[in-house]
Structures are given as structure tokens and as C-alpha cells.
C-alpha positions in Angstrom: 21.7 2.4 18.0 20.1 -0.9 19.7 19.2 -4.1 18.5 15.4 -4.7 18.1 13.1 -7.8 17.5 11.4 -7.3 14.2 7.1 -6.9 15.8 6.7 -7.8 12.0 8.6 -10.6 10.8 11.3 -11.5 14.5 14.2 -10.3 12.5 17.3 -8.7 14.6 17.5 -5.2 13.2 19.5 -1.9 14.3 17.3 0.8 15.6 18.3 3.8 15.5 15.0 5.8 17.1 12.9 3.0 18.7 11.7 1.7 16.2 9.6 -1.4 16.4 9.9 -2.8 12.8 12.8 -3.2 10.3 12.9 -1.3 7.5 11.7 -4.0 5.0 8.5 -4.1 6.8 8.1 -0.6 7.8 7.8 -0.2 3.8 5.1 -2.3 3.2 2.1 -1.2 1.4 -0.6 1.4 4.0 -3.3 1.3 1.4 -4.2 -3.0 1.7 -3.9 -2.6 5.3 -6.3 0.1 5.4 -8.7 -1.9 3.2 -8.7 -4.4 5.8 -9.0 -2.1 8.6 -11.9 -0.1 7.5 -13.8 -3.7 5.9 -13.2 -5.0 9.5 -14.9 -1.6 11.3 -17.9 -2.3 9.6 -18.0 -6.6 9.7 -16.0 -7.0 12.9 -15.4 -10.9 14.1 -15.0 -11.9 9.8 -12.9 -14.9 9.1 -9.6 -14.0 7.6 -10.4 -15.7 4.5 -13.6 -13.8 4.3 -11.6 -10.4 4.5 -8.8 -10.9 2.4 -11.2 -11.8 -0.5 -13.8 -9.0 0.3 -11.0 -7.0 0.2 -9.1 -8.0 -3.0 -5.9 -8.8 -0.5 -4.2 -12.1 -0.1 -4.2 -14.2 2.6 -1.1 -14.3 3.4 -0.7 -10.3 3.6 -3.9 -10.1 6.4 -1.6 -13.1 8.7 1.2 -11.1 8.0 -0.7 -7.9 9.4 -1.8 -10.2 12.6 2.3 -11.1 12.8 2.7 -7.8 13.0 0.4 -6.8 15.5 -1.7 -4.6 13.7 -4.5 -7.1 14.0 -5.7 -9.2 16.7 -7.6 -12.2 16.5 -10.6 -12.2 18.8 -10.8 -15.0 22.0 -13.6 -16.4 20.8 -12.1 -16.9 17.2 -11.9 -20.1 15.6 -9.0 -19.5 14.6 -5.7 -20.3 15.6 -2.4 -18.7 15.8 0.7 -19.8 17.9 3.8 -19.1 19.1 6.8 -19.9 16.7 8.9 -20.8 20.1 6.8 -23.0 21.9 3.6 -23.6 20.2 1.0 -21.9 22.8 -2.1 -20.1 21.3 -1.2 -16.5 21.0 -3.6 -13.5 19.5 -1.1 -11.6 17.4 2.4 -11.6 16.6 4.9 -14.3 16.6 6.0 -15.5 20.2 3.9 -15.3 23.6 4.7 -13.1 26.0 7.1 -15.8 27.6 8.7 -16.6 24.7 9.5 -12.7 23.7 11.2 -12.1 26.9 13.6 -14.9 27.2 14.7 -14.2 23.7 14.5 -10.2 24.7 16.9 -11.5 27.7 18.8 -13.8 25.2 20.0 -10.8 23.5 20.8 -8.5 25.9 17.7 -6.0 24.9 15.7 -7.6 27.7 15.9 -4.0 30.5 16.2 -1.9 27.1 12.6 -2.9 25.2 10.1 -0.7 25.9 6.3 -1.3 25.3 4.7 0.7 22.8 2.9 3.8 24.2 0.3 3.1 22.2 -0.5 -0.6 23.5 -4.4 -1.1 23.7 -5.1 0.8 21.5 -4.8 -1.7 18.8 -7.4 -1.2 16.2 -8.9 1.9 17.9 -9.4 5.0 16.0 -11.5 8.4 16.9 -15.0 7.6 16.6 -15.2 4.3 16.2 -16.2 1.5 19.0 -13.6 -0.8 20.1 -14.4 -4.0 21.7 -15.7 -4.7 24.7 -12.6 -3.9 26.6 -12.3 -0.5 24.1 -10.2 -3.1 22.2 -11.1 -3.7 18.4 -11.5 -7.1 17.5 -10.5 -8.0 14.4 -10.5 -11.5 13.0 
């Protein structure tokens, strides 16, 4: 087993496989996320507030899907998301880059973290269009 960063909510956890989210989050509800995926495939760029009410899903739970990593917020979005280390704008998830390797480093997990083999495809699915860097854009 190793110790993991949480992707979903930064928590230390033990993985036993390589997993990249503890347990509590790896048992959230699939069926609000995939409201919010498929209402994004067809109105791509929509506010978050937009999508959690088309969608009948609170607020909170679509951020907590962009904490995670499952959605991205697009560059030329109004809206704003940052690091909870340092403050600098970020996309998705909870630190920058910079911030998740120090702490990676900090903890001794640094050589042992591996990216996800699915990285870019974020939001991608068989035949749908992704962004314009075959990236989906979310929010």
C-alpha cells in the first residue's frame, strides 16, 4: 500500500491499487455526475450555476466535481477557481501543478505518483467532439 493525495477532496488515504480517490469520494453518486456530463455535451461553455439548476444538482456537488477533476473549467471562463496553497488560478482540482508536487515531495510520494493514463482525455467520450485541443470544455 502507498499514501495518495485525495484528486477529490486532498485527503491523505492508503492505496492499495493506485487508486486516485479515497474511498469516501470514490462512492459518490455516478448518476448527478452524468446529468451534468451529458447537459454539458450538448450546452458546452454553461455557467456552473446554469448547470447545476438545469440539472436539478446543487452547486456545490458540480465544484466538487471540478475539485475532482472530472470537470474543467474553460480558459476563457469567467470563472475562477484557485489553488488552496497559494492562490494562483487553476482549472480543476485543488492545488496547481506547483503546489501538488512540493506537497507530493513533502510526503515522500513525490518519484511514486504516477499521472493518470487517461490524462487528456478529460470529458472525452466515443463520438462526441472535444474542444479544440480534443479536450471537452466544460464550465
Amino acid at each position: 500500500m502507498e499514501v495518495m493525495l485525495c484528486k477529490g477532496c486532498g485527503r491523505l488515504f492508503n492505496s492499495g491499487y493506485g487508486e486516485e480517490y479515497c474511498p469516501e469520494c470514490q462512492s459518490l453518486p455516478d448518476t448527478d455526475f452524468r446529468k451534468v456530463r451529458d447537459y454539458l455535451w450538448d450546452h458546452p461553455n454553461t455557467q456552473a450555476e446554469e448547470v447545476a439548476k438545469a440539472c436539478n444538482v446543487p452547486l456545490k456537488t458540480v465544484m466538487h466535481y471540478v475539485k475532482q477533476q472530472r470537470l474543467d473549467i474553460s480558459k476563457d471562463s469567467k470563472m475562477l477557481l484557485t489553488c488552496e496553497n497559494c492562490g494562483k488560478q487553476i482549472l480543476s482540482g485543488t492545488y496547481c501543478k506547483d503546489c501538488q508536487e512540493k506537497l507530493s515531495t513533502k510526503f515522500g510520494i513525490g518519484s511514486k505518483h504516477k499521472e493518470s493514463p487517461n490524462k487528456g482525455l478529460t470529458g472525452t467520450a466515443p463520438g462526441r467532439r472535444g474542444g479544440d485541443d480534443g479536450k471537452m470544455r466544460y464550465l
